[in-house]
N, C-alpha and C positions, 0 to 999 in steps of 0.2 A: 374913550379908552383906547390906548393905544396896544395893539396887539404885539406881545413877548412871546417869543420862544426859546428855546435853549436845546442844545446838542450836549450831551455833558458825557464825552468818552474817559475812560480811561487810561492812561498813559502806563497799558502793560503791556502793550502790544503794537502791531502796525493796523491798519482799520480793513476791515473783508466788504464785499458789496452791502453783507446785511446791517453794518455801520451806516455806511455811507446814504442805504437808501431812508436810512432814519433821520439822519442830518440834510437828505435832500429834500423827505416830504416836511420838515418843518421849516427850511430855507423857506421853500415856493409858499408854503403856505402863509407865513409871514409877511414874503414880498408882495402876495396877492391881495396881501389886506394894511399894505404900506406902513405894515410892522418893524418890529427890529428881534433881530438874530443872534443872540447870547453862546459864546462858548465858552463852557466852564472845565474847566480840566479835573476830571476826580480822582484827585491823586494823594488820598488821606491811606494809600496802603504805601508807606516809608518801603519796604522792601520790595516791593514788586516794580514801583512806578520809577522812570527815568527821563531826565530829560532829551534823550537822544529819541523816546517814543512822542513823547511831547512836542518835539519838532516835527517829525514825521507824520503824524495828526494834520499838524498844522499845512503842512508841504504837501500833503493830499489834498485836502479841503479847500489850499488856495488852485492847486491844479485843477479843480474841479470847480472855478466860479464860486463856492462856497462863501463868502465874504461875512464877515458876524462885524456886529455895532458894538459887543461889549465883549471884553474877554477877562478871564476869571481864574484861581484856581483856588482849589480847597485848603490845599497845603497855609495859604498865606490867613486864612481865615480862623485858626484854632480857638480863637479868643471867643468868639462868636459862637462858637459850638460848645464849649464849655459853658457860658452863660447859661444858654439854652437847657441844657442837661442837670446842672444845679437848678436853675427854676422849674423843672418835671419833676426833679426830686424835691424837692421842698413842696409842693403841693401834691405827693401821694402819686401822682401818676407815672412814673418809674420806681420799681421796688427790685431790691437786691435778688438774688434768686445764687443757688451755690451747686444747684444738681450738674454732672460731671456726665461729657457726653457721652458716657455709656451708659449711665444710668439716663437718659432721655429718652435713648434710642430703646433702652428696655422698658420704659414707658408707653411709647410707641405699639411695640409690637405687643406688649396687654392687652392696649387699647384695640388693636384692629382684630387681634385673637377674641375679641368679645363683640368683634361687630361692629365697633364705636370709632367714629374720627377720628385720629390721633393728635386730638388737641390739647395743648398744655392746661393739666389740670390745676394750675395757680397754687401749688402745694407749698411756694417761700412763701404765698403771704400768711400762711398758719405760722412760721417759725418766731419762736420768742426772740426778745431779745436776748435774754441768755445763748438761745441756740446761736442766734447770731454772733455773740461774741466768740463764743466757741468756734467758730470758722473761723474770727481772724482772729485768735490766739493760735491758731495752727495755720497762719498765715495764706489763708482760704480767699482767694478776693471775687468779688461776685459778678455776675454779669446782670445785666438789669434790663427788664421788662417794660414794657409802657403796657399800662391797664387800658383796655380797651373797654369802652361801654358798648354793651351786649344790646344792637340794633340794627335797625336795617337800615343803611347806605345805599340810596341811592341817587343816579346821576344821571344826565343826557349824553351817551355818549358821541362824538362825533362820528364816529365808523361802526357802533354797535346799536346805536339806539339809546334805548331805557335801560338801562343794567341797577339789577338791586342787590346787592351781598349783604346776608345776614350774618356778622361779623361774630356773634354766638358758634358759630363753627369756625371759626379762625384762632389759632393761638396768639396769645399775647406776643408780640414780635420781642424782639431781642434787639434794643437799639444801643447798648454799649455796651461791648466786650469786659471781660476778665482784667484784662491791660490797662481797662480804661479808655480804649482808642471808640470813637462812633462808628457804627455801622452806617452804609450808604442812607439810608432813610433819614433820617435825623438834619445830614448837613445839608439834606438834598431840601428838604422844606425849609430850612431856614435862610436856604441861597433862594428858593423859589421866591420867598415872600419879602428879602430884602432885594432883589434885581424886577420887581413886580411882575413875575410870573404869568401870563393870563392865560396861556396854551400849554398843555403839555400832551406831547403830542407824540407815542413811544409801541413797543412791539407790545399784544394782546397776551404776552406772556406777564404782564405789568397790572394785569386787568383785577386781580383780586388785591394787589397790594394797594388798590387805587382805595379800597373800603376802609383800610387800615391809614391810609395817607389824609385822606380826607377829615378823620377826626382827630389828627397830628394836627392839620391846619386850624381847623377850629380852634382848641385846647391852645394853639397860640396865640389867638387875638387875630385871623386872617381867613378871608373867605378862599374856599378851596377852588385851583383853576378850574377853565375848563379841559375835559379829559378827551383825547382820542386816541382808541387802540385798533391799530394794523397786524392783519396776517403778516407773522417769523417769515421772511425767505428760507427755504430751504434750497440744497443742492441738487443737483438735474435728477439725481436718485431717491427725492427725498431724505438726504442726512442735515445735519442741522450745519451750519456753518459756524465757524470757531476761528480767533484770530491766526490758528495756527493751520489753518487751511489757507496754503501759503498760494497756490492759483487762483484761486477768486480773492486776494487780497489786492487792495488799488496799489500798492508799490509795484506789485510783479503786473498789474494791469495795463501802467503806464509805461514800464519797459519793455512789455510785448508791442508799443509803439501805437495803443489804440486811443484814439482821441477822446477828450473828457467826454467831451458831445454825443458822441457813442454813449457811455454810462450812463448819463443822466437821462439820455432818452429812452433810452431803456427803461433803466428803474422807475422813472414818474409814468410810466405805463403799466408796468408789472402790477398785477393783483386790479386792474380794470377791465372795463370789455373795451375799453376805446383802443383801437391799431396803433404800434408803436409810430410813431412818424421821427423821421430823423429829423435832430433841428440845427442848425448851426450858431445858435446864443441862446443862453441861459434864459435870459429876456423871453424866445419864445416859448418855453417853456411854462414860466409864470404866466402870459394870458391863456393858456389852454389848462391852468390846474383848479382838479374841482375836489376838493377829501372826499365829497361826498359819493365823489365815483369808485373809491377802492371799495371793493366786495369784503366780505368774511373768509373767505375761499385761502385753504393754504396754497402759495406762492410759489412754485421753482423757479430757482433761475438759473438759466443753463449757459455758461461762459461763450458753448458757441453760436449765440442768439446773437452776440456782442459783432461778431466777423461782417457781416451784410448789414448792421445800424452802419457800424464804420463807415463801409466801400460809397453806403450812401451817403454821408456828409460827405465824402473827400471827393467824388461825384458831383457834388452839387454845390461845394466852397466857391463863392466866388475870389476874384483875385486879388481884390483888397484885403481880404482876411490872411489868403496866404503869403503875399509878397514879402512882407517880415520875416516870415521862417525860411522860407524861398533863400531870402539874402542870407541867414544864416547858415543855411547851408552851401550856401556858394552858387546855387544857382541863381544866373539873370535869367536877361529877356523878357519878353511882355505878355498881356495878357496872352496874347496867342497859345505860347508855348505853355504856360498851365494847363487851358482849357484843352487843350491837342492830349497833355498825359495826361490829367487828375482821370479822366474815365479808367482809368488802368489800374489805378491804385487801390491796393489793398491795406498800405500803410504810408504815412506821407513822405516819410523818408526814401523809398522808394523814386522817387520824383529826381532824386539826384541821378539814378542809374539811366533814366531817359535823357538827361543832359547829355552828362558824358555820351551817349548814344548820337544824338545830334552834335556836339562838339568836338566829340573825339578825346583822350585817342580809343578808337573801336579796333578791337581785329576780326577783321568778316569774318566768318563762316563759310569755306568754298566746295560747294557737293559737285558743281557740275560746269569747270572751267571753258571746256569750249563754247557751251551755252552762253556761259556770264561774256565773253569777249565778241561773241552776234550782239550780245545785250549792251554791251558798252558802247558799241558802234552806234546801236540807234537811238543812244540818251542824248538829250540836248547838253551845248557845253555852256550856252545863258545861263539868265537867273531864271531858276524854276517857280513857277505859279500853281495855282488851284489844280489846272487842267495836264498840267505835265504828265503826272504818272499813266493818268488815264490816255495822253496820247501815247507815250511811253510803251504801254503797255499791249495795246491796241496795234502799234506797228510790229513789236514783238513775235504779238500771237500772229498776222497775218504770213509773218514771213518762217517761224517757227512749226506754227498748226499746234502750240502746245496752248492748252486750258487750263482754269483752274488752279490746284495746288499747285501742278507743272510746272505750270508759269507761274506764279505769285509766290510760292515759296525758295526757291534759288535765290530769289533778286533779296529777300525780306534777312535772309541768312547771312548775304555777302554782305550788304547796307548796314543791316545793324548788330549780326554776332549772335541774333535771336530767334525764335521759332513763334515767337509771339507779342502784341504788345500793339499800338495806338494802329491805327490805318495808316498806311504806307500812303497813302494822296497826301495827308498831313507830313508825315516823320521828311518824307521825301524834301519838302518844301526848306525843313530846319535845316538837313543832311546839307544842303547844298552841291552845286555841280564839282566843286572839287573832291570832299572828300566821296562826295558817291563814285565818279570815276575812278579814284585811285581805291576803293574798297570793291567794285567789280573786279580790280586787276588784282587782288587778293593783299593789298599791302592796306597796313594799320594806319588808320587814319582819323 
């Protein structure tokens, strides 16, 4: 058996971290069992869905490694969902139903007013056919039930255990609207069992539909996958996340300039006891994932957890990985000059501002010109090496008597324009002896 999964978003929106960490723990756990990765687009609501979210989907999920074997969308499938719906009706297992949601909802609160579940009491399947015709003589169109048989469901779940729902307290779901359009359940099993489904793998908010899904798969000739439900992320404050919580959304994630890497290392940790470890490929990723490690335990994720995974990949990229973006950005130079600033960065774009810093053009920073022109006298006019600064500095203080900031901070303000940033032994070395002399003399260089 080859192990299936599927991400199946909806194209009404742009995706939030609690998308994504769905489509990441069914990524890894696929690639972990040298599965394939299914994206199905569920875009059977004509009004809501567009392809400009569709793209966007897509343009996340590849900026995040996400890569799928098979891509899908509902839209193109109608034929197949019809089928399906005519064969439940023709064998009694969907039955018309005409109550009007306020008469439901007035059913409802009966039922809890007497203490009782609010489950649908199956009152259309009393109705005659006469009554029936009477609704569509007044042009009444029904939405339709699937009859559930009243038992206990149960299954192993991957993150919960043994879970058993006694489907006698569930209502008969509602799989095809008034319109005639299919509700998600319906197209969702028949994409499961025609793409062979064998994982489905989703939030624990999913967890009771799993008793109602499971004898949809039956009822159609198909053994039911297997199931695992994960703790919702919520937000740092505990609120639920919504695609319209547009800061933890991955568009506004990746324009704040923070690396996929950052994300996924995060989330494949979230809801475990094991420490986030930053990784810098996806790859590592998959050999350290186990489902059996996420807990039950509900999940915050707090956006500024994300700021320190970051600093530590771009800390730790080596220079094969960045020399690509590197050129894209316009900055050369060799490994050196990565590893001198990646320690500094908090975003990698940043890495251009230390070029320009070494390459110029800089305009010093001048607090203390008679000092800087003692200082320029004792800097070498050579090529500077490892040891300059420090002899540099060292003849400085002997002849000055200043320490510390005194000394180190005038020279670091005039050289590079800044108050902070790589060790000056290093920047020194890139600055070179011309523009360093002519930026102690306070000109732009």
């Amino acid at each position: 058996m080859t192990v299936t999964v599927r991400f199946a978003p909806s194209p009404t929106g742009r995706l939030h971290v609690g998308n994504i960490r769905t489509a990441l723990v069914n990524w890894l756990y696929a690639s972990s069992h040298g599965g394939k990765f299914v994206l199905r687009i569920d875009d059977t609501d004509a009004e809501r869905s567009t392809r400009e979210f569709e793209d966007g989907i897509i343009a996340d999920l590849a900026w995040l490694g996400l890569t799928h074997d098979v891509f899908m969308r509902q839209s193109e499938r109608t034929p197949r969902y019809t089928a399906a719906i005519d064969d439940l009706k023709a064998r009694g297992l969907l039955y018309p139903c005409y109550e009007t949601p306020e008469e439901l909802d007035l059913k409802r609160k009966v039922q809890l007013g007497r203490g009782k579940p609010p489950v649908y009491d199956r009152a259309a399947l009393k109705l005659t056919d006469a009554q029936k015709q009477a609704y569509a003589d007044q042009s009444v169109t029904p939405h339709w039930r699937f009859l559930l048989t009243h038992e206990t469901v149960a299954w192993h779940d991957l993150v919960h255990g043994d879970v058993a729902i006694n489907t006698q307290n569930l209502s008969d779901p509602v799989l095809v609207r008034g319109d005639g359009q299919p509700l998600y359940t319906l197209p969702s099993i028949c994409d499961d069992i025609d793409l062979a489904i064998t994982h489905v793998i989703r939030g624990e908010d999913h967890l009771t539909n799993t008793a109602v899904q499971a004898q949809l798969f039956k009822v159609m000739g198909a053994t039911p996958p297997v199931f695992g439900h994960f703790p919702m992320l919520t937000g740092a404050g505990g609120e639920g996340l919504s695609k319209r919580l547009g800061s933890l959304g991955v568009e506004n994630l990746r324009e704040d300039g923070l690396e996929p890497m950052a994300l996924t290392s995060l989330l494949a940790r979230l809801g475990t006891s094991d420490p986030v470890e930053p990784r810098q490929t996806i790859d590592e990723l998959v050999a350290g994932f186990d489902i059996t490690r996420i807990g039950r335990a509900s999940v915050k994720f707090d956006p500024a957890d994300l700021g320190p995974v970051n600093e530590r990949i771009l800390h730790t990229m080596p220079f094969a990985a960045a020399e690509p973006r590197l050129k894209a950005l316009g900055v050369g130079g060799a490994a050196a000059f990565w590893e001198m600033a990646r320690a500094n960065l908090t975003r990698f774009s940043e890495v251009a501002g230390w070029w320009t810093v070494v390459n110029g053009p800089c305009k010093p920073v001048i607090t203390e010109p008679d000092y800087l022109a003692v200082a320029e006298t004792l800097l070498p006019k050579a090529d500077f090496t490892d040891v300059t600064w420090g002899a540099w500095t060292g003849a400085l203080k002997a002849q000055t008597g200043r320490k510390g900031r005194d000394l180190f901070m005038p020279l670091r303000l005039a050289l590079t324009g800044l108050d902070h940033g790589p060790e000056m032994k290093s920047l020194l070395m890139f600055i070179g002896p011309g523009r360093a002399h002519a930026r102690l003399r306070g000109e732009t260089a």
